[in-house]
N, C-alpha and C positions, 0 to 999 in steps of 0.2 A: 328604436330606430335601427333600419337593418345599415348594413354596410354599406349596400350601393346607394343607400339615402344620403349617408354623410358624402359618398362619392358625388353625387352630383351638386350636393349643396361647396363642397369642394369647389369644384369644376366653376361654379357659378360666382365663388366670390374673386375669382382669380379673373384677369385682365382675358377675354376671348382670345385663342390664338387664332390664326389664319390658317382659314380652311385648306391652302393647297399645302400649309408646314407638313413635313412628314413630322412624327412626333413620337418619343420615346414614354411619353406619358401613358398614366393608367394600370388599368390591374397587372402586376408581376405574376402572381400566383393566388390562389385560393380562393373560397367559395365567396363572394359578395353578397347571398342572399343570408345568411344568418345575422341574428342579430349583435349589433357591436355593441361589446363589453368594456370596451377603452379601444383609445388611441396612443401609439406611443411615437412619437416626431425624432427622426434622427436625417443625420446626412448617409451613412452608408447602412445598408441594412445587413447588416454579419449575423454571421450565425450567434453570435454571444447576442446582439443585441435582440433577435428573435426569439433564444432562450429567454432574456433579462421580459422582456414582454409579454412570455405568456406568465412567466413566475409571479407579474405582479398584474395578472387577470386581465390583460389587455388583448385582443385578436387581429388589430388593422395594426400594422408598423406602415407608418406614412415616411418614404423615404427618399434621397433627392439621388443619389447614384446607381450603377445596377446593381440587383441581385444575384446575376452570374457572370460578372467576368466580361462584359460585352456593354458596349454602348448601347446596341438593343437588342439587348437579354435574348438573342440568337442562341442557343443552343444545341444547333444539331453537332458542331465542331464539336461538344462534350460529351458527346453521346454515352460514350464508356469513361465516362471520368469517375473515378469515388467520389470526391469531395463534391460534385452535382448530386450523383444519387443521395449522397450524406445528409444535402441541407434541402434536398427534394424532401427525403424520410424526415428530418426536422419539422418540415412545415407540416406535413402530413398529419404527424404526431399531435402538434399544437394547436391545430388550425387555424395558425395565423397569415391573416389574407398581407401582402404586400403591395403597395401600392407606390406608383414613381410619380413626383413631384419636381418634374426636373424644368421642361421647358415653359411651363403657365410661371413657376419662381422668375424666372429670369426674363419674361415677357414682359411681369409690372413694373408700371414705373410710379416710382424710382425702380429699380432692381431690387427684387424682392430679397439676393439673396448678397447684394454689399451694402441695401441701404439697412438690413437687418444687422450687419455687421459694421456698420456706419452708426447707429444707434448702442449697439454694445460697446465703440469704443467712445462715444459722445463727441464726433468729430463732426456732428450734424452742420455747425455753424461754419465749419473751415473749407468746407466744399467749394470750389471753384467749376462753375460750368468749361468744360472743353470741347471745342468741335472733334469729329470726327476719333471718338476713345469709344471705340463697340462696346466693351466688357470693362468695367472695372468706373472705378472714381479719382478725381484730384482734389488734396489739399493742400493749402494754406498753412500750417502750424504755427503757432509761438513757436518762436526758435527753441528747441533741443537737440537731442544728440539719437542718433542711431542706435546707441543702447538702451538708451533712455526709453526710445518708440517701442525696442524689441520689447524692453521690463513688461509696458503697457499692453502691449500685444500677447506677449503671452499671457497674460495673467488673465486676461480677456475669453483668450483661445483655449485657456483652462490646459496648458500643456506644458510641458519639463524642460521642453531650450528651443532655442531657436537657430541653426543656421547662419552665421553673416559671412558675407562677400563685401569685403572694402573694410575702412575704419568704423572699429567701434565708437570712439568717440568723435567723426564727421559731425560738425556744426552744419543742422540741416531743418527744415522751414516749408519745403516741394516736398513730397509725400502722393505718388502714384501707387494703389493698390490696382494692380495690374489683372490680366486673364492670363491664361496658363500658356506658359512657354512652352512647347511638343515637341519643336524641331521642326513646325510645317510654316506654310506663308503666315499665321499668323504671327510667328515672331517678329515677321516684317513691318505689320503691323505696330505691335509693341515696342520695336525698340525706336520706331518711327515717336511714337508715343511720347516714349521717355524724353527724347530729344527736343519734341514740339514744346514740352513743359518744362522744358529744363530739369526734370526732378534730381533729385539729388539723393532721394532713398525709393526705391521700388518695395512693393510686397505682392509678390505672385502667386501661385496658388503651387506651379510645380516649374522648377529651370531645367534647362539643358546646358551645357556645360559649353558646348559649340556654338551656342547662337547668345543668349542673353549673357550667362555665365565670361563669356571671351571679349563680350562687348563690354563689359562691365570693367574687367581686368584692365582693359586696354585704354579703357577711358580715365580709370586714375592713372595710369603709367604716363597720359601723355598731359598730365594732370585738371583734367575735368573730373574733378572729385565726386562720388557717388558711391552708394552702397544698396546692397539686397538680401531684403530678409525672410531667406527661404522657409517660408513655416508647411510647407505640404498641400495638397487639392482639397483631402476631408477637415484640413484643421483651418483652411482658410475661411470656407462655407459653411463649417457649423455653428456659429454665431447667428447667422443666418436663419438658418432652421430654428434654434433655439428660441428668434426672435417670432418666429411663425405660430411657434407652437404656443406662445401665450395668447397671438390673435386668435391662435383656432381654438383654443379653452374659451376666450372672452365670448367668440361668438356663441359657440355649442350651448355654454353656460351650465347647468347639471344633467345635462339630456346623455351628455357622450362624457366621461373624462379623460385627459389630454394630459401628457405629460411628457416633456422630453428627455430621451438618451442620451448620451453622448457616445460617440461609436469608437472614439479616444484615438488619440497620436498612433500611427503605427509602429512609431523606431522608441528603442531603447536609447541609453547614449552610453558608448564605451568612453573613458577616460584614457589614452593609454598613457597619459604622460606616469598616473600613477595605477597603470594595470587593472583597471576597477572597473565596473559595469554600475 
């Protein structure tokens, strides 16, 4: 099976988008007509995880963010950049085809890429439908605690800590896994959100410090208790992926093999109370 075979069988099991969407999707780079050796499924496609791929004989990396730097992987801004030429020469070298998986994820429904992450954390059953929440899910929980959710989350999200804003140990039950706070109208959205649900622990993909972050502050100060558990944009959604990439093993079956990456947390954590990384 060549590459653009799995490409359109791709295409075909994912929800149609609309034909006038502009659309970030489809081939990033490389030849589509050779035949596919593997598949390897991640959220961001880095140059690590394009090495870790072709090392273990795979040539498609099926990926849901850009490959340079760009919403859509625009590049004449980089024209003279190293690090383009660098991972231009990488793929060159490998030939591994990159492929974006970004807007057909997020068109199925459920959302392909929180109810995937919806299923890795088994919150299937605590979902509460809301009007008008573009991006993201609400639940319901058995009462716990903010720490308690982060424990769960990260260990989920397969990463080293997590971020909190407000009380770790908030008695909390409302559980908004939100869309990314940027600093644009969408925060208006969100924090419109919050409020519609009452939640009382957000998890968004990325904050800004000015819009959600001040909102948050101010709302325990004037005590409407709540808390947010900033885990990042690639470590929110690769649960996600992860979940994809067993349905695209199950369907392929032994024709393509499938296996996912994890493209991993991007921050270290300094300690400094004791000086320690």
């Amino acid at each position: 099976m060549t590459i653009s075979e799995v490409i359109e069988r791709l295409w075909s099991w994912h929800s149609p988008l609309d034909p006038a969407q502009k659309t970030c999707d489809g081939v990033q780079y490389g030849d589509v007509s050779q035949p596919c050796t593997g598949i390897v499924v991640t959220c961001n496609p880095s140059a690590e995880v394009i090495r870790q791929a072709a090392g273990r004989g795979c040539n498609l990396v099926l990926g849901h963010e850009p490959l340079f730097y760009d919403g859509w992987d625009e590049t004449g801004w980089l024209e003279t950049d190293r690090v383009l030429a660098a991972k231009k020469k990488l793929l060159d070298e490998t030939g591994v085809v990159v492929v974006r998986d970004h807007d057909h994820m997020h068109n199925d429904r459920p959302d392909g890429i929180f109810g995937g992450l919806e299923r890795r954390l088994g919150w299937q059953a605590y979902r509460r439908e809301v009007e008008n929440l573009p991006l993201g899910f609400f639940y319901v929980l058995p009462k716990t605690t903010v720490c308690a959710v982060a424990n769960h989350v990260a260990r989920v999200m397969n990463i080293p800590g997590i971020r909190i804003l407000g009380d770790p140990e908030l008695s909390v039950e409302r559980v908004l896994i939100a869309a990314h706070f940027l600093g644009t109208d969408w925060d208006r959205i969100g924090i419109r959100n919050i409020e519609q649900t009452d939640a009382q622990l957000v998890i968004p993909g990325e904050v800004i410090d000015w819009t959600l972050c001040s909102y948050i502050q101010d709302s325990n100060a004037l005590g409407i208790h709540r808390a947010v558990l900033n885990v990042g944009h690639y470590n929110l959604e690769e649960p996600g992926m992860k979940d994809f990439a067993g349905d695209l093993a199950a369907r392929l079956g032994v024709e393509v093999p499938v296996r996912f990456l994890q493209s991993g947390d991007h921050f270290r954590w300094f300690d400094a109370e004791h000086a320690q990384c």
